[in-house]
MARBA-3410 file (N, C-alpha, C, O; in Angstrom, 1 decimal):
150
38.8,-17.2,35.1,38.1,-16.2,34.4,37.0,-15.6,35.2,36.1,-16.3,35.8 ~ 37.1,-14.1,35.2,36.0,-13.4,35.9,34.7,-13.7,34.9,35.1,-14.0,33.8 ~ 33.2,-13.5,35.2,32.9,-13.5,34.4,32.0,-12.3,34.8,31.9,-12.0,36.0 ~ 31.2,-11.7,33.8,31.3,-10.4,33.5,29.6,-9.9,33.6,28.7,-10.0,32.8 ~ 29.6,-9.2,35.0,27.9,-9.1,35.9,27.3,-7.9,34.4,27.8,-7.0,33.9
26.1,-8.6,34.2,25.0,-7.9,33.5,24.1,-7.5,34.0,23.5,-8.4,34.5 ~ 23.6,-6.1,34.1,21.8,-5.9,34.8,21.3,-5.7,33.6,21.5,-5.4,32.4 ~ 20.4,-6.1,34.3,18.5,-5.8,33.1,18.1,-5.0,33.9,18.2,-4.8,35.1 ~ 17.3,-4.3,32.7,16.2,-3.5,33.0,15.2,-4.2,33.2,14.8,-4.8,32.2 ~ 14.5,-4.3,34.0,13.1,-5.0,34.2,11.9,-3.8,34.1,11.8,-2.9,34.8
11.0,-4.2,32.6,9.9,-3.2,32.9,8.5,-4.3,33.7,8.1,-5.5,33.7 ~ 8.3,-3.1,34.1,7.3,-2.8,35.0,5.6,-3.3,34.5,4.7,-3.8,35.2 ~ 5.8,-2.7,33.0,4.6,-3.0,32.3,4.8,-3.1,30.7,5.6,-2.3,30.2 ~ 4.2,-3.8,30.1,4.1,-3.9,28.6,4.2,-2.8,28.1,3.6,-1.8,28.6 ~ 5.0,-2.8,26.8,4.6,-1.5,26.0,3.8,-1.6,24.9,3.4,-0.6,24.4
3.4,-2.7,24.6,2.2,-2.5,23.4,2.9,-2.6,22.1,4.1,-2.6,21.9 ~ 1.7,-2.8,21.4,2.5,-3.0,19.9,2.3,-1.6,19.6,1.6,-0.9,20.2 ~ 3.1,-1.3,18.4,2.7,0.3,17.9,3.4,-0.2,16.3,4.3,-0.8,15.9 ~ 2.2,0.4,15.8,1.3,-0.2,14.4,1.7,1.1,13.5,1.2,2.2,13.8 ~ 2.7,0.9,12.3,2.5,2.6,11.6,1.0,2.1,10.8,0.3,1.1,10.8
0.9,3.4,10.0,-0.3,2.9,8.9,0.2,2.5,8.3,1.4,2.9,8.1 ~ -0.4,1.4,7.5,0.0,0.8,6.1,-0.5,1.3,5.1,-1.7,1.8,5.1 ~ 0.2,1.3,4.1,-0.6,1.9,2.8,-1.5,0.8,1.8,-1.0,-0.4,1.5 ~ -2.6,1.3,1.5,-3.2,0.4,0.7,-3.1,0.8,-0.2,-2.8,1.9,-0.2 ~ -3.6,-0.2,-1.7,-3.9,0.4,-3.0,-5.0,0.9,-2.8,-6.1,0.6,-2.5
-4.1,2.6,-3.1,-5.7,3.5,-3.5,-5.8,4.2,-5.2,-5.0,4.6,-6.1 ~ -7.1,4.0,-5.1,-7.7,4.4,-6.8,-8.6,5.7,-6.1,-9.4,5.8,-5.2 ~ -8.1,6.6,-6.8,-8.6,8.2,-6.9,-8.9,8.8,-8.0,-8.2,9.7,-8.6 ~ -10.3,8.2,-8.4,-11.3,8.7,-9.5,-10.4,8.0,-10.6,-9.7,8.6,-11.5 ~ -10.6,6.2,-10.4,-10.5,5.5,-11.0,-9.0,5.7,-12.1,-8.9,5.5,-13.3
-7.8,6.1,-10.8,-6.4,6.4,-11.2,-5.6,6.2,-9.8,-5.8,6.8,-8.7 ~ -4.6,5.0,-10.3,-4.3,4.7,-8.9,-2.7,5.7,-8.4,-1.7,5.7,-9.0 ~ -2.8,6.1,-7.6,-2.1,7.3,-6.9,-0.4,6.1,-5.9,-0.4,5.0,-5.4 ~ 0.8,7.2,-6.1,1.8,6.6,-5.6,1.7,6.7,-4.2,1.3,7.8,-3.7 ~ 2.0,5.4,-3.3,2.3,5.4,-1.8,4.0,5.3,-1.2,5.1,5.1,-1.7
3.8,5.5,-0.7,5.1,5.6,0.6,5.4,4.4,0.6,4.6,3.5,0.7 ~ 6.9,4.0,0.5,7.5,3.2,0.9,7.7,2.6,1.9,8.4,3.4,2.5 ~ 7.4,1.4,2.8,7.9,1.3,4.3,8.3,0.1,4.5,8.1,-0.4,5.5 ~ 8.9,-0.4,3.5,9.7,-1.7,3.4,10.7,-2.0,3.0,11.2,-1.1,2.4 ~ 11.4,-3.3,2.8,12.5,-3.4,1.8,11.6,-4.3,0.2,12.0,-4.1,-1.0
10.9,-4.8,0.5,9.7,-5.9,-0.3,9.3,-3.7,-1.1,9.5,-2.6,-0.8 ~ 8.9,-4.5,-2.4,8.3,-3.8,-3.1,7.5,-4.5,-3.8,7.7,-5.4,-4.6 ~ 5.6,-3.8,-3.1,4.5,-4.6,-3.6,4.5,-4.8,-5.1,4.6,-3.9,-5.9 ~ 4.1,-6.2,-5.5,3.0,-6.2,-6.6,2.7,-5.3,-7.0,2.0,-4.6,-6.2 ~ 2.9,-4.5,-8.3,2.1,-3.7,-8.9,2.7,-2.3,-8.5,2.1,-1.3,-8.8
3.7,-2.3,-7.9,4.5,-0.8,-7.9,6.1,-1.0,-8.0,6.8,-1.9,-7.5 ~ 6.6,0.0,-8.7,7.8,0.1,-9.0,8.5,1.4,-8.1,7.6,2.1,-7.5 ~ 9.6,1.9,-7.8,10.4,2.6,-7.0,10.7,3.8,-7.8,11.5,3.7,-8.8 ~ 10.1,4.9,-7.5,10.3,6.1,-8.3,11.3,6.6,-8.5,11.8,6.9,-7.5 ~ 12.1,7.0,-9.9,13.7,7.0,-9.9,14.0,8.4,-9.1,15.1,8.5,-8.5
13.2,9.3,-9.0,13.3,10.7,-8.3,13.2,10.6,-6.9,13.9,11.3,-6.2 ~ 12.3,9.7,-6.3,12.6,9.4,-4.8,12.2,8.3,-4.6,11.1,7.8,-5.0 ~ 13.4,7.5,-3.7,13.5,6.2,-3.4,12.4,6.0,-2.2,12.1,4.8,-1.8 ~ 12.0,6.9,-1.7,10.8,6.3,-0.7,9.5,6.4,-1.4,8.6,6.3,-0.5 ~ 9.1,6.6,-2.2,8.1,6.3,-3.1,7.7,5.6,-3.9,8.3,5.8,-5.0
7.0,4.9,-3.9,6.5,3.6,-5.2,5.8,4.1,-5.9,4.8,4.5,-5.3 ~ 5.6,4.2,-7.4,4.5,4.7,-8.5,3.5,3.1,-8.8,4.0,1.9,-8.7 ~ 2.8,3.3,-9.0,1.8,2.4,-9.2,2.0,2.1,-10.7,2.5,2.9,-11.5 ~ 1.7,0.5,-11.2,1.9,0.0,-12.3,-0.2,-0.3,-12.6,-1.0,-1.3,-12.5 ~ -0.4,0.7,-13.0,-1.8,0.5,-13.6,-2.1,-1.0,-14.5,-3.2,-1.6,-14.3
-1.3,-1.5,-15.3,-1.9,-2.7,-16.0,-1.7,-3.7,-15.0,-2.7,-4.5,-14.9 ~ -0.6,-3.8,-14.0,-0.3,-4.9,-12.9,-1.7,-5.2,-12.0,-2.3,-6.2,-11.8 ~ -1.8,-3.5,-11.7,-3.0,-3.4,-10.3,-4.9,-3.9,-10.7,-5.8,-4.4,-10.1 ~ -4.5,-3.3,-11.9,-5.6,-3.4,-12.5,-6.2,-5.0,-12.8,-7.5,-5.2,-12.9 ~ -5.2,-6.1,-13.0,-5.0,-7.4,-13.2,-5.1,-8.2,-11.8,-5.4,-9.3,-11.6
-4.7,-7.4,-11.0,-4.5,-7.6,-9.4,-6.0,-7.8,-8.8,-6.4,-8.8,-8.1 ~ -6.5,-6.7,-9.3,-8.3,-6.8,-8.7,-8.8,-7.7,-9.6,-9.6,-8.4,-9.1 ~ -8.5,-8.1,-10.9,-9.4,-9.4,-11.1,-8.8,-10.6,-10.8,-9.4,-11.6,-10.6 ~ -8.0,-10.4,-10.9,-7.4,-11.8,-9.9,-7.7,-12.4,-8.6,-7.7,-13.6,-8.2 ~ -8.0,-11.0,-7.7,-9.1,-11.2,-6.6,-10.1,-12.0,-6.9,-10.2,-13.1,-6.4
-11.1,-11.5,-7.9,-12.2,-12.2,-8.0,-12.0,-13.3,-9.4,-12.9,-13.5,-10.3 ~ -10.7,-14.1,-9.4,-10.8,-15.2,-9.5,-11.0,-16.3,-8.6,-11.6,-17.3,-8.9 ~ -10.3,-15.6,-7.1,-10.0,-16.4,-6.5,-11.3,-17.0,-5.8,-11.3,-17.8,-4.9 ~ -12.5,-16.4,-6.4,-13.6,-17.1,-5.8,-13.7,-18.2,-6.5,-14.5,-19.0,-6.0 ~ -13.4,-18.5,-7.5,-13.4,-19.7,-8.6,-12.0,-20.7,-8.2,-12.2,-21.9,-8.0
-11.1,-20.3,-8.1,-9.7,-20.8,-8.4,-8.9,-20.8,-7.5,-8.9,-19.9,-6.7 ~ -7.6,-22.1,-7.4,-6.9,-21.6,-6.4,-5.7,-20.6,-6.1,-5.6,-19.8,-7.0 ~ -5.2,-20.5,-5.4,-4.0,-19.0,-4.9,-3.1,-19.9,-6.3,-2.8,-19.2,-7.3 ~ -2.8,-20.8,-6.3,-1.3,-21.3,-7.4,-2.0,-21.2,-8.8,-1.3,-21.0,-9.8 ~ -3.2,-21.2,-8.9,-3.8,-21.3,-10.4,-3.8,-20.0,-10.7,-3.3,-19.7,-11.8
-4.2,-18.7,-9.7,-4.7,-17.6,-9.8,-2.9,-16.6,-9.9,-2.6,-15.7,-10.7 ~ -2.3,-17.3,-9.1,-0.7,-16.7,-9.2,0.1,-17.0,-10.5,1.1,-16.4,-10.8 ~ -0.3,-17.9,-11.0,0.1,-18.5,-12.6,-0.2,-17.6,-13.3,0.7,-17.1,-14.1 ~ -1.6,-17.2,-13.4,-2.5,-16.6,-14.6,-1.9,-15.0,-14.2,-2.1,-14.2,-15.1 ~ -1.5,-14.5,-13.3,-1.2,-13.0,-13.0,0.1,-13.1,-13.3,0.5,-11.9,-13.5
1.2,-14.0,-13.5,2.1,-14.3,-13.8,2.4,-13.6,-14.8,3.0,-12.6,-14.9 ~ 1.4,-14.7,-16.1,1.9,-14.9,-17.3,1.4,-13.8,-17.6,2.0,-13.5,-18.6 ~ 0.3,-12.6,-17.2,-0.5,-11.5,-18.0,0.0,-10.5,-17.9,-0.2,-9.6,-18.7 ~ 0.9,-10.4,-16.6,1.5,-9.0,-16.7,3.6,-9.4,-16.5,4.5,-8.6,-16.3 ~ 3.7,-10.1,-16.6,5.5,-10.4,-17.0,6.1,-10.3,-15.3,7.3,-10.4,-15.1
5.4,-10.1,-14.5,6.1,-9.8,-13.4,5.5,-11.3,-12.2,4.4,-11.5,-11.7 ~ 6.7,-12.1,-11.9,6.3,-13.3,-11.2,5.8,-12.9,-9.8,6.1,-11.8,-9.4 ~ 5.1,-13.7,-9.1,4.4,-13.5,-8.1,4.2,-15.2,-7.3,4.0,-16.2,-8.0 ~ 4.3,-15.3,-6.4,3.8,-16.8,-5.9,3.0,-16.7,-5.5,2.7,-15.7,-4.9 ~ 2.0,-17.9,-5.5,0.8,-18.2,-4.5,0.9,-18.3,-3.1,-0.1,-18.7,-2.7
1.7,-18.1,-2.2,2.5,-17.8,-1.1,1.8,-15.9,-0.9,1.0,-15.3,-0.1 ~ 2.9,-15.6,-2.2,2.7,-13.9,-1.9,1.7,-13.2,-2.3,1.6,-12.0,-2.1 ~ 0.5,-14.4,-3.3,-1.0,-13.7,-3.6,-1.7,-13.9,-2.7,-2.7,-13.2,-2.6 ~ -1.4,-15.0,-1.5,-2.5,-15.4,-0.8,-2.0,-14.0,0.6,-2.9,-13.6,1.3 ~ -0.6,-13.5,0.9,-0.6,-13.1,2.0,-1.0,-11.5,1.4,-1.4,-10.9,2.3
-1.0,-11.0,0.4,-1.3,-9.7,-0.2,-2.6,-9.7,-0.1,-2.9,-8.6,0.3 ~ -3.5,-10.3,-0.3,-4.9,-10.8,-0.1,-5.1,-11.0,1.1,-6.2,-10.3,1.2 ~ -4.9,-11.4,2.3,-4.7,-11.8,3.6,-5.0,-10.2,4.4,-5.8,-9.7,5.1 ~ -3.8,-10.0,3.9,-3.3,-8.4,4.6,-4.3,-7.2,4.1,-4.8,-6.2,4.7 ~ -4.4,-7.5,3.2,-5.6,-6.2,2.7,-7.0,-6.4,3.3,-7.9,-5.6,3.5
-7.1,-7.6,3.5,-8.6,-8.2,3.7,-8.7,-7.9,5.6,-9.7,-7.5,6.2 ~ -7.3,-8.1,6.2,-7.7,-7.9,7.3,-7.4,-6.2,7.4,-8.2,-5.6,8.1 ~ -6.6,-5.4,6.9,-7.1,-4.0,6.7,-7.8,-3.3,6.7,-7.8,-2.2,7.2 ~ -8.9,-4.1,5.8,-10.3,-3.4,5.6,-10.9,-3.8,6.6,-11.6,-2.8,7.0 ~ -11.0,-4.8,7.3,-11.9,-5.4,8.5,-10.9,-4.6,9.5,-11.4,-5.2,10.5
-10.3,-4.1,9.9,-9.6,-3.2,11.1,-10.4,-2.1,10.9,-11.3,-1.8,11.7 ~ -10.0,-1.1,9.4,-10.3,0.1,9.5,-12.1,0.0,9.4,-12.6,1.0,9.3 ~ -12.8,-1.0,9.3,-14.1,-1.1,9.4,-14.6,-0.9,11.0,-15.5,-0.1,11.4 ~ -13.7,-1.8,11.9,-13.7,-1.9,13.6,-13.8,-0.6,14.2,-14.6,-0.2,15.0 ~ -12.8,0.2,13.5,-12.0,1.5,14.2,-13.0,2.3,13.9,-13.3,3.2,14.7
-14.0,2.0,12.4,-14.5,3.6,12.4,-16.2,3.3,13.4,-17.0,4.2,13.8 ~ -16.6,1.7,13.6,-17.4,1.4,14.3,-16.8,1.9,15.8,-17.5,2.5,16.7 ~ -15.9,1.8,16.0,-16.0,2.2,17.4,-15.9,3.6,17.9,-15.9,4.1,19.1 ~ -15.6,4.4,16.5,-15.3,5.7,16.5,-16.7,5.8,16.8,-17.1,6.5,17.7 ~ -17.5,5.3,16.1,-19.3,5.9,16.3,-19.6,5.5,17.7,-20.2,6.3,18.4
-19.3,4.4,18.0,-19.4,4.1,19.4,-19.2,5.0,20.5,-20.2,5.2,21.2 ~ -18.2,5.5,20.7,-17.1,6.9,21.4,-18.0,8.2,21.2,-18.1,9.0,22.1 ~ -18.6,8.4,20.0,-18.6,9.4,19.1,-20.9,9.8,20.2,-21.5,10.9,20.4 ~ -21.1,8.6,20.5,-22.5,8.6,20.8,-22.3,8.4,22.7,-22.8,9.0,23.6 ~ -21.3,7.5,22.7,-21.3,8.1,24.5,-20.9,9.1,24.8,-21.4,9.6,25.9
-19.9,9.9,24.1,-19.4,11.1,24.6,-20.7,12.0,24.3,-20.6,12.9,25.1 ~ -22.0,12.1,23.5,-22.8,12.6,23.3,-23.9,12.9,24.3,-24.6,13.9,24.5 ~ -24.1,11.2,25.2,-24.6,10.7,26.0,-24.2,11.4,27.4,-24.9,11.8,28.3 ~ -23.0,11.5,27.3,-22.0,11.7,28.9,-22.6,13.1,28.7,-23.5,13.4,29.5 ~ -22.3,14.0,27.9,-22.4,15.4,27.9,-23.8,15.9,28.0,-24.0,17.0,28.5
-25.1,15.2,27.5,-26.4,14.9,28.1,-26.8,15.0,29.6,-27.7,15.6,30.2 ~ -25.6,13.7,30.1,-26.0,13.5,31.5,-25.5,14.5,32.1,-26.1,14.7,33.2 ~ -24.3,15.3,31.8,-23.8,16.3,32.6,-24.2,17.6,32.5,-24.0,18.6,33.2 ~ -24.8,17.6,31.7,-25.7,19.4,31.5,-27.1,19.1,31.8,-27.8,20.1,31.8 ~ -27.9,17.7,32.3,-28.8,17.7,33.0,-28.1,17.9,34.3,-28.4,19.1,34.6
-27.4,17.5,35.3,-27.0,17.2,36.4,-26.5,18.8,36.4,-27.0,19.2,37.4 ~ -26.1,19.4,36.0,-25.4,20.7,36.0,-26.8,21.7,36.2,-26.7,22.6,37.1 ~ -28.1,21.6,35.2,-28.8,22.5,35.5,-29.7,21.8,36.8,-29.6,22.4,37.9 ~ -30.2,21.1,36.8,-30.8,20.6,38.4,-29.6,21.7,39.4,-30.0,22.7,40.1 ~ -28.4,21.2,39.2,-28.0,21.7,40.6,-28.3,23.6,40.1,-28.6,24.3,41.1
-28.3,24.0,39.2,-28.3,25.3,39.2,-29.8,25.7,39.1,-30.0,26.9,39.3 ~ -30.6,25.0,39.0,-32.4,25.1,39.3,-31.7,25.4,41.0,-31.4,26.5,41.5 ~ -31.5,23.8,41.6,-31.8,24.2,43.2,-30.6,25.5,44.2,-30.6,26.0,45.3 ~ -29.7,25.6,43.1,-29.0,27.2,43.8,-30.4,28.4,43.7,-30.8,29.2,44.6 ~ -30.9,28.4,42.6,-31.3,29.6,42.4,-32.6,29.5,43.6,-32.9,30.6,44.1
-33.3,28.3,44.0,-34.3,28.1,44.5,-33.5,28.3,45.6,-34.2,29.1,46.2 ~ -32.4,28.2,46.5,-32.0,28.5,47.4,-32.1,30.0,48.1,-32.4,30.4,49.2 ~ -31.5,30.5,46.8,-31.1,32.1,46.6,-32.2,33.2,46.9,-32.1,34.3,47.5 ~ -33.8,32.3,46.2,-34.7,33.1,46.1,-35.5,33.0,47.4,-36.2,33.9,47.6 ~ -35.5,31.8,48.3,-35.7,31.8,49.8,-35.3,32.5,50.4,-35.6,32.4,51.6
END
């Protein structure tokens, strides 16, 4: 039996991770608004819009039970707290999938908190850089003109 030569591609360099956005529960003037689908999992507290399948409508009594359930969990554990969200809104949930729904939003918020800090960060050197280059720019154009007038 011959057996049968394979090349690889060998890269050269990493490509990085590439991150879509995720959608979070958003409330817009205290009415929570439908997000985009980008999974096969359909979160907690949304249902699949019968008019388009890439859309989830938000279940207001689910979501609404969702945020106090959050702040049970400062009292109670993820199985005690996944019980009681259980039984209040009819739709099962495990302590497994309350603690990573919690997990994932919490590190969410701590990313897009990073991103808009370093946006200010970016936002004050590039302010700085353009400072130092329109001083360096008029000096040199002070000492042309002082050349000129010699």
């Amino acid at each position: 039996m011959e057996k049968a030569q394979t090349t690889a591609c060998v890269m050269t360099r990493p490509l990085g991770k590439w991150k879509l956005p995720q959608p979070t529960d958003v409330q817009i003037d205290n009415e929570w608004v439908d997000i985009p689908k980008i999974s096969r999992t359909i979160p907690f507290g949304y249902i699949v819009d019968p008019d388009d399948i890439n859309i989830l409508k938000p279940i207001p009594d689910e979501l609404n039970k969702l945020v106090l359930a959050k702040k049970y969990l400062k009292q109670y554990s993820y199985r005690e707290v996944a019980n009681w969200l259980s039984a209040h809104t009819g739709r099962s949930i495990s302590h497994v999938g309350l603690m990573k729904r919690v997990k994932n939003e919490r590190s969410r918020k701590q990313q897009a908190t990073s991103l808009r800090r370093w946006a200010e960060y970016a936002k004050a050197a590039l302010s700085k850089a353009e400072a130092i280059e329109n001083k360096r720019l008029d000096c040199k154009k002070d000492s042309e003109e002082s050349n000129t007038a010699v």
